[in-house]
MARSE-296423 format. One record per residue (C-alpha): residue number from 1; residue in three letters; x, y, z. Coordinates in nm, 2 decimals, always signed. Example, Ala and Ser with C-alpha at 12.3 -4.5 7.8 and 13.67 -1.06 7.14 Angstrom:
2
<r><k>1</k><r>ALA</r><x>+1.23</x><y>-0.45</y><z>+0.78</z></r>
<r><k>2</k><r>SER</r><x>+1.37</x><y>-0.11</y><z>+0.71</z></r>
***
This chain:
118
<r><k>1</k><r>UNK</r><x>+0.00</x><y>+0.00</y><z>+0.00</z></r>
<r><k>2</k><r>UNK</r><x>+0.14</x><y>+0.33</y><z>-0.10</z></r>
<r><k>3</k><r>UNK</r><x>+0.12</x><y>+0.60</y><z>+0.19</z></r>
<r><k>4</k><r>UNK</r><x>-0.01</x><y>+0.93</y><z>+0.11</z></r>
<r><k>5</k><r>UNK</r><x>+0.09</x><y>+1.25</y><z>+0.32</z></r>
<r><k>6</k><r>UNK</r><x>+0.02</x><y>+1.63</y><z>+0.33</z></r>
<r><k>7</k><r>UNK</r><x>+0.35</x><y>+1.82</y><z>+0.43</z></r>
<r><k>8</k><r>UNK</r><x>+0.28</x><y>+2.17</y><z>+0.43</z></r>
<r><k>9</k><r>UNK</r><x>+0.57</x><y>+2.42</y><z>+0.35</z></r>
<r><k>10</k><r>UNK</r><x>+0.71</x><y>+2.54</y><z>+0.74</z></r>
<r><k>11</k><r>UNK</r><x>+0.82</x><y>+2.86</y><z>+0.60</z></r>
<r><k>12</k><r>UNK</r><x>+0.71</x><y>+3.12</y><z>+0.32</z></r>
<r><k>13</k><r>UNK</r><x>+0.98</x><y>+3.39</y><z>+0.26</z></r>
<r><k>14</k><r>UNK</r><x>+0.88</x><y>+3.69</y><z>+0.08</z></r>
<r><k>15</k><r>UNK</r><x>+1.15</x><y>+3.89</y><z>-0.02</z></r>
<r><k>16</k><r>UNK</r><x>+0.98</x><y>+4.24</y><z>-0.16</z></r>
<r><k>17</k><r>UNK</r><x>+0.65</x><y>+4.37</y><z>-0.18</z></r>
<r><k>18</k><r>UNK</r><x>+0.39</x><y>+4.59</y><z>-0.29</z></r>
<r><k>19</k><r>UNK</r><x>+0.11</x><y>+4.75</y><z>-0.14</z></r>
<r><k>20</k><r>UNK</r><x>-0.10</x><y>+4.91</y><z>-0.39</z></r>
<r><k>21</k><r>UNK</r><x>-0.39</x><y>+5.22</y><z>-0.25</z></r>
<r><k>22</k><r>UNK</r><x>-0.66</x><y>+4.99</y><z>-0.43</z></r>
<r><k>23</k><r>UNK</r><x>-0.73</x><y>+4.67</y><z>-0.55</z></r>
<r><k>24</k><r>UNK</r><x>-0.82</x><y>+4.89</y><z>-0.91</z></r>
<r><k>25</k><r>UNK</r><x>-0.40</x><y>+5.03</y><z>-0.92</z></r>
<r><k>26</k><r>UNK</r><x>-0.31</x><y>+4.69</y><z>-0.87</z></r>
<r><k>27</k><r>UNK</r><x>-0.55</x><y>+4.54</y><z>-1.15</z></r>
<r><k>28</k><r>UNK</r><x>-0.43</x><y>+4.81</y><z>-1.36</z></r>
<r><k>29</k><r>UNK</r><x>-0.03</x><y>+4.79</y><z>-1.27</z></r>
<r><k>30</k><r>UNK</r><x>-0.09</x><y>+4.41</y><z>-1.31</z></r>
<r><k>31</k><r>UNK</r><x>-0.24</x><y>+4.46</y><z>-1.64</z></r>
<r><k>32</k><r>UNK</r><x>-0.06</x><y>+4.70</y><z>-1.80</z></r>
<r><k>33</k><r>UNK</r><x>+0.21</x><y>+4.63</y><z>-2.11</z></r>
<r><k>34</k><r>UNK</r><x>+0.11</x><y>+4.20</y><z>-1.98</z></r>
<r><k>35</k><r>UNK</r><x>+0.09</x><y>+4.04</y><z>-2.39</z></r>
<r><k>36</k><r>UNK</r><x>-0.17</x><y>+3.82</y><z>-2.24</z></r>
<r><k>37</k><r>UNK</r><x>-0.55</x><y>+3.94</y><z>-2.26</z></r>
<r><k>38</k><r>UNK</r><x>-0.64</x><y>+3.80</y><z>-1.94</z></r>
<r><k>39</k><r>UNK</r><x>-0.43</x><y>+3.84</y><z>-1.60</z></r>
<r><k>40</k><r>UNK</r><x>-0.56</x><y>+3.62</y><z>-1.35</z></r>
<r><k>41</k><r>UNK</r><x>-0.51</x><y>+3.76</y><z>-0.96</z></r>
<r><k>42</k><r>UNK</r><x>-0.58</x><y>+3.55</y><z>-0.62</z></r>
<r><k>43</k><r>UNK</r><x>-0.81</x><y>+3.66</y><z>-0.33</z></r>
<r><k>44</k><r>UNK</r><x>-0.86</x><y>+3.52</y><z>+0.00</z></r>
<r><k>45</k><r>UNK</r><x>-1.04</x><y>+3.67</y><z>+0.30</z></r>
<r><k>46</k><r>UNK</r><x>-1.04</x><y>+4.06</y><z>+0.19</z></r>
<r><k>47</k><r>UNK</r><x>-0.66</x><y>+4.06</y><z>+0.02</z></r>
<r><k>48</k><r>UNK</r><x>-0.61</x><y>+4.07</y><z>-0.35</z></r>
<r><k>49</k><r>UNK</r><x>-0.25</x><y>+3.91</y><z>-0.42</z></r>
<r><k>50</k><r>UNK</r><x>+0.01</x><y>+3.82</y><z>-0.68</z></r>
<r><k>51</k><r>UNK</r><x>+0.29</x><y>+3.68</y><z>-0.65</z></r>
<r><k>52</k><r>UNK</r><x>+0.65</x><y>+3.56</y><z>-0.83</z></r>
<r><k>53</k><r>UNK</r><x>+0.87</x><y>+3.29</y><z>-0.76</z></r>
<r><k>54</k><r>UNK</r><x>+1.19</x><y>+3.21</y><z>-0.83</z></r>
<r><k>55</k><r>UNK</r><x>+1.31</x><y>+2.97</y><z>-1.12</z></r>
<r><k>56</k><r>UNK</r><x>+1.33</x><y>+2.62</y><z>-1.03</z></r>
<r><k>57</k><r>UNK</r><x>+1.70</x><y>+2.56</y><z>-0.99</z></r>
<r><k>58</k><r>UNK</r><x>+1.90</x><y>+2.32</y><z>-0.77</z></r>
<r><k>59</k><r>UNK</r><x>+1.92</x><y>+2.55</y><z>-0.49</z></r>
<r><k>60</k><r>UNK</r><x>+1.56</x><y>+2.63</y><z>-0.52</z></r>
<r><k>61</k><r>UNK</r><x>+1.44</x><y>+2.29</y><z>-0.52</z></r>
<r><k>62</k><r>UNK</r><x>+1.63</x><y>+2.16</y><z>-0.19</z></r>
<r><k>63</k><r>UNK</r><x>+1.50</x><y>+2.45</y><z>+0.01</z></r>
<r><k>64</k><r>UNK</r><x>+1.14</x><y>+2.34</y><z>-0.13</z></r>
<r><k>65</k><r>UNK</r><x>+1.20</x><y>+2.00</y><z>-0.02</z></r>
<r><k>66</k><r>UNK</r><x>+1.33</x><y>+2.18</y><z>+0.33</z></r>
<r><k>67</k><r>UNK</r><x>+1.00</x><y>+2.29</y><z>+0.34</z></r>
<r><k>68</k><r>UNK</r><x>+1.07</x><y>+2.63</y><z>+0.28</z></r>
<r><k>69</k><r>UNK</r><x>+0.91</x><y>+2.83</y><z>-0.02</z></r>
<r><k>70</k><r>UNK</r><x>+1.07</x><y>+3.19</y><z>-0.14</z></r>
<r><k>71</k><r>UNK</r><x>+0.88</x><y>+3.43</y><z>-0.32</z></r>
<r><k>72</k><r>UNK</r><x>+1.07</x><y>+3.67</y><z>-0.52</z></r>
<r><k>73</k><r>UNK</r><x>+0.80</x><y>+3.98</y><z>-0.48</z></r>
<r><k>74</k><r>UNK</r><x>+0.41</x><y>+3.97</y><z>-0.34</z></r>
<r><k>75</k><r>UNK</r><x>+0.19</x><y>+4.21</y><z>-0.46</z></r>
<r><k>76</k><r>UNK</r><x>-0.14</x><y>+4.33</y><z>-0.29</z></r>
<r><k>77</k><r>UNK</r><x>-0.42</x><y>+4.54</y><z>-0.19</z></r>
<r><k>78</k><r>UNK</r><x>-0.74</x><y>+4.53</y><z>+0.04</z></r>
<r><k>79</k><r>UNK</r><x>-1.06</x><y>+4.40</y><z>-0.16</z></r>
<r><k>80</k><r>UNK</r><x>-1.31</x><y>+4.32</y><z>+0.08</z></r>
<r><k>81</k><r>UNK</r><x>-1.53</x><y>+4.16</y><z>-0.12</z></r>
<r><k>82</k><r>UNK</r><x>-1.50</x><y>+3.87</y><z>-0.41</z></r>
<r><k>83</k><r>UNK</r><x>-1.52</x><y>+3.93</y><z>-0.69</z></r>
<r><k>84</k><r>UNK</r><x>-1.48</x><y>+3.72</y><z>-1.03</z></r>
<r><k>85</k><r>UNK</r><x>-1.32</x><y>+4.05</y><z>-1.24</z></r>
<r><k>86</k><r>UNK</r><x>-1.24</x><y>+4.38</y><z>-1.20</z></r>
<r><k>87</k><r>UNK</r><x>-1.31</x><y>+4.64</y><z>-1.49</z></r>
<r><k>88</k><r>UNK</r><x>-1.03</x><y>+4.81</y><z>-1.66</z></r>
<r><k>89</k><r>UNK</r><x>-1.20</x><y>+5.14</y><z>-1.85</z></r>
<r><k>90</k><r>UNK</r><x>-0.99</x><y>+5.15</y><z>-2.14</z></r>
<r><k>91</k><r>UNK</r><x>-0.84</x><y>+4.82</y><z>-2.17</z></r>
<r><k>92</k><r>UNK</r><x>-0.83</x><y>+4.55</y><z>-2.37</z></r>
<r><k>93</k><r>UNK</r><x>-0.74</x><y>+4.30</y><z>-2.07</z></r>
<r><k>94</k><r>UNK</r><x>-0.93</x><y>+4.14</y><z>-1.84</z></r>
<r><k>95</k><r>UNK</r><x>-0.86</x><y>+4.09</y><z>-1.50</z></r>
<r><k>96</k><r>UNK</r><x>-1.03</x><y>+3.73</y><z>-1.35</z></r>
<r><k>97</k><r>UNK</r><x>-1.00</x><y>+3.70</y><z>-0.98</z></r>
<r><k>98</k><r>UNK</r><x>-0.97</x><y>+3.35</y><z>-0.85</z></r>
<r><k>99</k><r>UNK</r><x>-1.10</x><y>+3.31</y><z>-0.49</z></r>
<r><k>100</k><r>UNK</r><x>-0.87</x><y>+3.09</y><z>-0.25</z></r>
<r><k>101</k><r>UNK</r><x>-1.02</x><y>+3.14</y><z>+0.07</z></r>
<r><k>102</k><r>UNK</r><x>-1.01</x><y>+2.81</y><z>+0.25</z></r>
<r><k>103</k><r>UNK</r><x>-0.65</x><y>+2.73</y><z>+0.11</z></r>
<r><k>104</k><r>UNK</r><x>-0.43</x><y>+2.65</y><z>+0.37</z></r>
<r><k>105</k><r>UNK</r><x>-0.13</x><y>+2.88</y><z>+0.23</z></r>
<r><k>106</k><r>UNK</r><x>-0.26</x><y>+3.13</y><z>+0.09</z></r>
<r><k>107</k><r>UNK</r><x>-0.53</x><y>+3.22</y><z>+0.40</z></r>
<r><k>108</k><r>UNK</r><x>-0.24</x><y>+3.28</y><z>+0.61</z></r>
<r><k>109</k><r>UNK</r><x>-0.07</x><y>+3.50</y><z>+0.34</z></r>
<r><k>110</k><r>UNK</r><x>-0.41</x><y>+3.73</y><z>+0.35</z></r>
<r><k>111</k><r>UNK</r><x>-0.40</x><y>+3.69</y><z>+0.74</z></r>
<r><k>112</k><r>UNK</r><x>-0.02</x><y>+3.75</y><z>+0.78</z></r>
<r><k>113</k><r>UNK</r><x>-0.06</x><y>+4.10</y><z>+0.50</z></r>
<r><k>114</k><r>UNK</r><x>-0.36</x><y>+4.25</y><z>+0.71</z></r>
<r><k>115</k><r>UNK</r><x>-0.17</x><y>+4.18</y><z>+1.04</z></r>
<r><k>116</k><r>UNK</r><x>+0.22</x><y>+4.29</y><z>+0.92</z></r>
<r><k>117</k><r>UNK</r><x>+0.19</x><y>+4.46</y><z>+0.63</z></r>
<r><k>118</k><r>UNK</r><x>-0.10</x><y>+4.69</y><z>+0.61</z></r>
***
């Protein structure tokens, strides 16, 4: 019988960030110059996020399978409600919000922005 486990990450390093006035400057920012024509941002309990991590190299991969997870640069705002997109007057891209409240990592990131970083 094969055993199955969940091993959560024991440490998330972010090493910049962004705080952006409103969740409508960071859609915009986000959006802005991206080739794409739809940018797809998380949410989870009132904090709009993005985030970028770091290539997989060797170095990389042994501190993931450490258990520790680097993020290059977070980038987020208060939204206090969900919702699916956000508007851009003037632009071709869409913005899609995908809500990850209830994910174990990324409800403590929204817990651990309102509580350091706002």
């Amino acid at each position: 019988m094969t055993e199955i486990s969940v091993e959560p990450y024991r440490k998330l390093v972010i090493r910049t960030y962004m705080r952006y006035g409103s969740y409508e400057e960071m859609a915009r920012e986000i959006a802005y110059g991206v080739p794409m024509p739809t940018v797809v941002l998380r949410w989870s309990k009132g904090i709009l996020f993005n985030f970028v991590s770091y290539q997989p190299t060797d170095s990389v991969m042994r501190q993931l399978m450490d258990g520790i997870l680097y993020w290059d640069h977070l980038d987020f705002a208060e939204m206090p409600e969900y919702r699916e997109e956000i508007p851009l007057a003037g632009s071709p891209a869409r913005v899609l919000v995908r809500n990850f409240t209830g994910h174990p990592l990324f409800d403590q990131v929204a817990e651990f922005v309102k509580a350091k970083l706002l």
